[in-house]
C-alpha positions in Angstrom: -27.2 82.6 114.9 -28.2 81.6 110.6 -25.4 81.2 109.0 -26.0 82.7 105.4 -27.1 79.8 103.2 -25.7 77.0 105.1 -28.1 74.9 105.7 -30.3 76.0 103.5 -33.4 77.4 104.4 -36.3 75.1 104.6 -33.7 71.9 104.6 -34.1 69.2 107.4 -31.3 67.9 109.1 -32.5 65.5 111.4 -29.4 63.2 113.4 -26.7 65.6 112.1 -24.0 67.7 114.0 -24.0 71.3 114.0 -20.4 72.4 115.0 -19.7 75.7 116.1 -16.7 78.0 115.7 -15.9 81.1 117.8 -13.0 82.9 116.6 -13.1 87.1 117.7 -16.0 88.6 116.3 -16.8 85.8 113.9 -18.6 82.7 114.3 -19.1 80.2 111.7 -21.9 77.3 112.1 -20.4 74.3 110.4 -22.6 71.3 109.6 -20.9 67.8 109.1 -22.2 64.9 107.4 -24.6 66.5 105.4 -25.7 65.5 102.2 -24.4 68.1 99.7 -27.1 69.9 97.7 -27.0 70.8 94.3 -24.8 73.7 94.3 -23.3 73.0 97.5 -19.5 73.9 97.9 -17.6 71.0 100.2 -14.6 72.4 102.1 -12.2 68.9 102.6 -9.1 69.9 104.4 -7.0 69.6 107.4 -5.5 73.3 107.0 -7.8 75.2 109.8 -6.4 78.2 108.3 -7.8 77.7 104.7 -11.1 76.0 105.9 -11.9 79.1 108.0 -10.9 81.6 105.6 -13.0 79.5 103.1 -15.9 79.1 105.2 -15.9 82.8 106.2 -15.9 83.9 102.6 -19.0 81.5 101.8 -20.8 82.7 104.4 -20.7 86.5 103.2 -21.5 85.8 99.5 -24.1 83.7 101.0 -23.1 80.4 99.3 -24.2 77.3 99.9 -21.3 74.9 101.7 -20.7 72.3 103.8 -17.5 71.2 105.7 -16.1 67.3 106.4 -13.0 65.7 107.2 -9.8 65.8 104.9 -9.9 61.9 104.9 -13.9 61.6 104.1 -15.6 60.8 101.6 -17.8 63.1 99.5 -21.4 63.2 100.5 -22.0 63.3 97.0 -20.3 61.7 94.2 -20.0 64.7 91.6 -19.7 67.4 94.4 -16.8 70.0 94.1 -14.8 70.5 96.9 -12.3 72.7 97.9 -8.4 71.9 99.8 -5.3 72.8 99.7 -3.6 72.1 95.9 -1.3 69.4 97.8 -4.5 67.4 99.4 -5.8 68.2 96.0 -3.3 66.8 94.5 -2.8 63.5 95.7 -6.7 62.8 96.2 -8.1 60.4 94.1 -11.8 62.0 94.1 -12.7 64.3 91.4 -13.9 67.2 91.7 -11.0 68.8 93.9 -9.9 72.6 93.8 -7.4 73.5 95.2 -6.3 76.9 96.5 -4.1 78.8 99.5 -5.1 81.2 102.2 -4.0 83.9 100.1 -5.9 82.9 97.1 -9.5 82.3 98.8 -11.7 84.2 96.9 -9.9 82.8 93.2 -10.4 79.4 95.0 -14.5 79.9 95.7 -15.3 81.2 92.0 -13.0 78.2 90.7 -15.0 75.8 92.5 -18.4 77.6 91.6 -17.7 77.5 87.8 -16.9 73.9 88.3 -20.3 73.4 90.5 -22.5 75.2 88.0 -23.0 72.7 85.2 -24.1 69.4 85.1 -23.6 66.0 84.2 -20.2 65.0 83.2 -19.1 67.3 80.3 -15.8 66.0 78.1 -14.0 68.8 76.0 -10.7 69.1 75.1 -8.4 71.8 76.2 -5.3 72.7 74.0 -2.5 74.7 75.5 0.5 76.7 74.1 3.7 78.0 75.5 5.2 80.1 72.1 8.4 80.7 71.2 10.6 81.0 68.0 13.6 77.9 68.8 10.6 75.6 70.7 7.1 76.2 70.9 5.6 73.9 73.6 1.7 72.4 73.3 -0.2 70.3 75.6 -3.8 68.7 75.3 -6.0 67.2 78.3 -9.5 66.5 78.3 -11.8 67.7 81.2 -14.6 65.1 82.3 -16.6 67.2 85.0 -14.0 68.3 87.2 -11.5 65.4 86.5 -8.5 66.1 84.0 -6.5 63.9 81.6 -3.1 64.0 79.8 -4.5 63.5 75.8 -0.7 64.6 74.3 1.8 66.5 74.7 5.1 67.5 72.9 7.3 70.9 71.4 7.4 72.2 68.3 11.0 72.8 66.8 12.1 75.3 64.5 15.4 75.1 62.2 17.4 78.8 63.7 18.9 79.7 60.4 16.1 80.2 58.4 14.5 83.8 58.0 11.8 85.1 60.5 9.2 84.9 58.0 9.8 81.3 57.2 9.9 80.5 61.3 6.7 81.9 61.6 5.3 79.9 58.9 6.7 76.8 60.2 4.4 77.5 63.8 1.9 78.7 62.2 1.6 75.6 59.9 2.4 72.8 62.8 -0.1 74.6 64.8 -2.9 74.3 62.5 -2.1 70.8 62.2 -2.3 69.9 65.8 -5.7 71.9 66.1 -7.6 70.1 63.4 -5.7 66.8 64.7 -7.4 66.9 68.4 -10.5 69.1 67.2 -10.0 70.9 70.8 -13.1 73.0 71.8 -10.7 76.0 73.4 -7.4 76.9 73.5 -4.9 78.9 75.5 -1.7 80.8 75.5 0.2 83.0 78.1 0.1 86.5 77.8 3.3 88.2 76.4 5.1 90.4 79.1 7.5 93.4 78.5 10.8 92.5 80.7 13.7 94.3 80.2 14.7 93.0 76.6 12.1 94.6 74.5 13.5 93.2 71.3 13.1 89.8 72.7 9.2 90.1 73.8 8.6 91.4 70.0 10.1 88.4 69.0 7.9 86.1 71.1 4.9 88.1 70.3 5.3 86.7 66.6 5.6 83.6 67.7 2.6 84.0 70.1 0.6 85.7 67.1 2.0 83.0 64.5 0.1 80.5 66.9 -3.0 82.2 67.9 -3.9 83.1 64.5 -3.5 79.3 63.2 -5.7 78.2 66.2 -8.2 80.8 65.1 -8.2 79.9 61.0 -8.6 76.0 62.5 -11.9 77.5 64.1 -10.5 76.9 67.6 -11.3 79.8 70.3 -8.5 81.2 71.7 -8.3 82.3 75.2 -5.5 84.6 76.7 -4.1 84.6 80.5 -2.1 86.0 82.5 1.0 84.1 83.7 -0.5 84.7 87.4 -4.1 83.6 86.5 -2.1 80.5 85.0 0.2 79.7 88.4 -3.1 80.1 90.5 -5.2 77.5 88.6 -1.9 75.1 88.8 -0.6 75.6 92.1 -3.2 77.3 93.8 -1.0 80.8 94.4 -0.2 83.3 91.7 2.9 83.1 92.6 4.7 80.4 92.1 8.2 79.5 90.4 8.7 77.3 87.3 9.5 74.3 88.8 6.3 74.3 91.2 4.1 74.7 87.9 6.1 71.5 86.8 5.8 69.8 89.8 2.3 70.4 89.8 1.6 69.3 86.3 3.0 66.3 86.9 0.9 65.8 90.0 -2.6 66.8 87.9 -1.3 64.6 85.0 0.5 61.9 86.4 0.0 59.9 82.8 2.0 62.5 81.3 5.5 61.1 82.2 8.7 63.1 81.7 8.5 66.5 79.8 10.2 69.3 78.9 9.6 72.2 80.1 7.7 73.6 77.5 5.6 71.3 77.7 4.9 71.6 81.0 4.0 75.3 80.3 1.7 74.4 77.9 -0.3 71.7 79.7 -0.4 73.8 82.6 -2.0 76.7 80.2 -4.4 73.9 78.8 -5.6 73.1 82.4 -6.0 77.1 83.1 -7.8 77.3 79.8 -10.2 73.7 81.0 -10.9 76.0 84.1 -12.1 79.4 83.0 -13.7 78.1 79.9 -17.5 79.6 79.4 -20.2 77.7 80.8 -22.4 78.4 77.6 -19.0 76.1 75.8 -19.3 73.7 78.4 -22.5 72.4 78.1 -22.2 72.6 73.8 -19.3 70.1 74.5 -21.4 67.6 76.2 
């Protein structure tokens, strides 16, 4: 049986291995060893589990992939591959997304925004994790698919003075941080409702406070969901504080030690590095 777009159409493949997979009603050709088209999404793990659910999904939205060993090395030097966020993790090869079973489909249109420009593109990324006692920010720079810890640190407000004059301090340190670094995006975590209302009012102001300094710095301002956030960290949506940390730490191992608002914030920088527009992308170049 074709397979969808692996191999490609019209692609010779002389000396190489075409693996086949049965499993029920499925079956999935797998080519090893190939050499990675432009475009061409690499699955790199030893979870069967994830590699089939991965391979599958290509296969229906007709993508262009390729499968080697965990332990291999990348047929081609920029090409984007996909594991699980622990291989990911402690891989020195860029280019490395990493998602769960669970999270497939996230995982695939990760790795496809990462796969769809070229050339090595540098930006900056500036994160924020709001809030009226400490207000956390993070910046890391993306170089293709590769991040790196830029800065990191929290904002602290004095608790006696008024609202208004809290605000102001946020507002004011933020704008200072933004035309510091010059980031070309930024990012904060959507405010959720819980069951203290007056509190999530609170951090909205200090979430607005922020956002609107970002934006009079001339600094786009991106917001996410705290589930978008724990996906593009950990690989599943959801995912405790500490595994967010944990993972941080593992992306950015120059960071060193942190808070924890810190580690909010760097872990909304690297969501914000990940969904940023293409058209953005290449302008940062």
């Amino acid at each position: 049986m074709r397979s969808g777009r692996y191999p490609p159409d019209g692609a010779c493949f002389a000396g190489r291995t075409l693996l086949t997979a049965n499993t029920g009603s499925t079956t999935l050709e797998i080519w090893r060893g190939l050499p990675s088209p432009v475009g061409t999404l690499v699955v790199r793990t030893s979870d069967f589990r994830l590699a089939y659910r991965l391979l599958e999904a290509m296969k229906r939205k007709r993508i262009s992939c390729v499968q080697i060993p965990h332990d291999a090395p990348l047929p081609e030097p920029q090409g984007i591959w996909l594991a699980t966020p622990e291989e990911v993790a402690e891989s020195n090869l860029p280019g490395g997304v990493g998602c769960t079973v669970e999270e497939v489909e996230l995982g695939i249109e990760q790795a496809q925004r990462l796969a769809n420009w070229h050339g090595p593109v540098s930006l900056l990324a500036f994160g924020i994790d709001p809030g009226l006692r400490h207000t956390g920010w993070g910046v890391i720079e993306q170089t293709g698919a590769r991040l790196a810890h830029i800065a990191h640190g929290v904002i602290s407000v004095d608790t006696s003075l008024a609202m208004s004059e809290r605000l102001g301090g946020i507002f004011e340190a933020v704008g200072e941080l933004a035309r510091h670094y010059g980031p070309h995006a930024s990012g904060v975590e959507e405010t959720l409702v819980n069951a203290n209302p007056r509190s999530a009012l609170k951090l909205g102001q200090a979430r607005g406070a922020a956002m609107a300094a970002l934006s009079m710095a001339g600094v786009p301002v991106a917001e996410f969901a705290p589930r978008k956030i724990k996906l593009a960290i950990v690989g599943t949506g959801t995912a405790d504080k500490d595994q967010v940390a944990f993972m941080v730490k593992r992306l950015l191992p120059r960071a060193g030690e942190m808070k924890s608002d810190s580690a909010d914030a760097l872990a909304c920088a690297i969501c914000t590095a990940h969904h940023l527009p293409l058209e953005l992308k290449r302008g940062a170049a």
